[in-house]
Short mmCIF file of the C-alpha atoms (twelve columns), coordinates in Angstrom:
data_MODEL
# 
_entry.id   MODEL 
# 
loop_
_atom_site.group_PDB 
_atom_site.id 
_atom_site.type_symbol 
_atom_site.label_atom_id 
_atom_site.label_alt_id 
_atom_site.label_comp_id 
_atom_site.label_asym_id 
_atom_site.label_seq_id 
_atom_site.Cartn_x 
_atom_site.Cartn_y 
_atom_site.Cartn_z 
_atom_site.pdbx_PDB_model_num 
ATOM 1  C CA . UNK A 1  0.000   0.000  0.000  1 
ATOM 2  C CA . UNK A 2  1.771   3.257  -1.364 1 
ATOM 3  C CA . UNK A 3  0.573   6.704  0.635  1 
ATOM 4  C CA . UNK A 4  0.501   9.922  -1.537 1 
ATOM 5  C CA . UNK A 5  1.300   12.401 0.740  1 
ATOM 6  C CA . UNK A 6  -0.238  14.957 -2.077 1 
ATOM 7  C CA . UNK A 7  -3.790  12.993 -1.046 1 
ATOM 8  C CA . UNK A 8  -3.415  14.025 3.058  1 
ATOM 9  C CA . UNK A 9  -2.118  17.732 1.982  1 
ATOM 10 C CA . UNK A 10 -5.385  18.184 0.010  1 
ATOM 11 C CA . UNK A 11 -7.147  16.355 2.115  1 
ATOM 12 C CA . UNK A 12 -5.994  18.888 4.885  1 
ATOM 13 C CA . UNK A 13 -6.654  22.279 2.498  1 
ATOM 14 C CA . UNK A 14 -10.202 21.748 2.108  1 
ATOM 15 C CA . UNK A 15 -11.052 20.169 5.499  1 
ATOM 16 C CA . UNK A 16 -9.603  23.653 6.854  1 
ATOM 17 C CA . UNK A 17 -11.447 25.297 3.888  1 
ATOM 18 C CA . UNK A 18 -14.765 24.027 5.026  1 
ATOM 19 C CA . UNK A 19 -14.289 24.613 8.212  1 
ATOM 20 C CA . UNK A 20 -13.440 28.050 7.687  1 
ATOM 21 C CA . UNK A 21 -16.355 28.785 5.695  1 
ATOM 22 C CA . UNK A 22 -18.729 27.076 8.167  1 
ATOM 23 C CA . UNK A 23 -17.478 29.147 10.742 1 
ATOM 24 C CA . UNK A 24 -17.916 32.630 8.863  1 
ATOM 25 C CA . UNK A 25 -21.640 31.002 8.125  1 
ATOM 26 C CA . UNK A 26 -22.695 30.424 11.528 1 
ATOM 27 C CA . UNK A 27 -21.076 34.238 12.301 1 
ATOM 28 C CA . UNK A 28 -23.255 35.320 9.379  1 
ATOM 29 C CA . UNK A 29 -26.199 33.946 10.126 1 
ATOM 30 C CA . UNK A 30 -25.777 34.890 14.072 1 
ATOM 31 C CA . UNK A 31 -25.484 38.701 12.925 1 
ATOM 32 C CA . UNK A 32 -28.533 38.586 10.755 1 
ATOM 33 C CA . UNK A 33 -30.869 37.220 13.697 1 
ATOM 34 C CA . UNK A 34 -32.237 39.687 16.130 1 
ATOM 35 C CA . UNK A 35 -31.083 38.079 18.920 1 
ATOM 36 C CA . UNK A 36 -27.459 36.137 19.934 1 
ATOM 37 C CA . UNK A 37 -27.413 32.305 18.942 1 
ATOM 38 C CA . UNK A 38 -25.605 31.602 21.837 1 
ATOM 39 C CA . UNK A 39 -26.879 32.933 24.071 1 
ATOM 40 C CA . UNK A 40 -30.415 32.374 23.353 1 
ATOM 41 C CA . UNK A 41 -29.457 28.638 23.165 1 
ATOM 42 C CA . UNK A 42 -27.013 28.148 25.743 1 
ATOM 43 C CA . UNK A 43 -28.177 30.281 28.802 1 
ATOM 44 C CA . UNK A 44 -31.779 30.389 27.721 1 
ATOM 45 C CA . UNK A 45 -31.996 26.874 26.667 1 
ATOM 46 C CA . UNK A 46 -34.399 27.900 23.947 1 
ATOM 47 C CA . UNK A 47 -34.420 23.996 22.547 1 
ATOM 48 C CA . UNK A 48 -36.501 24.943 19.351 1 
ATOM 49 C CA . UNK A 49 -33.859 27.691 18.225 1 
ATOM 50 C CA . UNK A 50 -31.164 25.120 19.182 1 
ATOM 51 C CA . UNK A 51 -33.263 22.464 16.372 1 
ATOM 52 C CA . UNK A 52 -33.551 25.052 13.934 1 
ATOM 53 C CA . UNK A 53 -30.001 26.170 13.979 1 
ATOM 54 C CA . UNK A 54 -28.762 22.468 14.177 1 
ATOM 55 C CA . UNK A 55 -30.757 21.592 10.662 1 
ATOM 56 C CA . UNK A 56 -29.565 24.748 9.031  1 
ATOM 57 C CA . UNK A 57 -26.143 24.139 10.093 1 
ATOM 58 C CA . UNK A 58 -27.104 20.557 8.599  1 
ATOM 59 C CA . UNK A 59 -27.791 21.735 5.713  1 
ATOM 60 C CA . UNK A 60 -25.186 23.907 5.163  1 
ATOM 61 C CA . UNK A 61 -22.302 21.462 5.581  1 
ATOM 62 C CA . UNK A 62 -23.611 19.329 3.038  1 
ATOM 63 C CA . UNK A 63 -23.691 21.835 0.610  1 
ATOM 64 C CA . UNK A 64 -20.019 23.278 2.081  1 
ATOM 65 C CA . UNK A 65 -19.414 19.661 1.784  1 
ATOM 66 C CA . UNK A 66 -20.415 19.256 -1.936 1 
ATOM 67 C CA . UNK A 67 -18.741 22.564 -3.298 1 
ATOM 68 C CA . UNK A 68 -15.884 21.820 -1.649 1 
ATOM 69 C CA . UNK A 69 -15.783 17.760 -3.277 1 
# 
């Protein structure tokens, strides 16, 4: 078994280029809402808003995940 060391390097680029991306898209979407994300779900334990941000979050990986593919 022969390990291209080009494969892990690229591998690396766009794991760290997703990432990035779903970070500045949680920022994004936690400066259009009226309220703060995290707070509203950690020290109000609002559970809905914490459901509704975990499917959109979802949902954006997979398409973070596709573009980036």
């Amino acid at each position: 078994m022969e390990i291209h060391i080009n494969y892990i390097i690229e591998a690396v680029i766009f794991s760290g280029i997703g990432l990035v991306l779903y970070a500045v898209a949680f920022i994004l979407m936690d400066m259009l809402t009226p309220y703060k994300l995290w707070h509203e779900i950690i020290e109000s334990k609002n559970m809905a808003l914490a459901i509704l941000i975990g499917a959109a979050m979802l949902g954006l990986s997979n398409i973070i995940a596709a573009a980036v593919h």
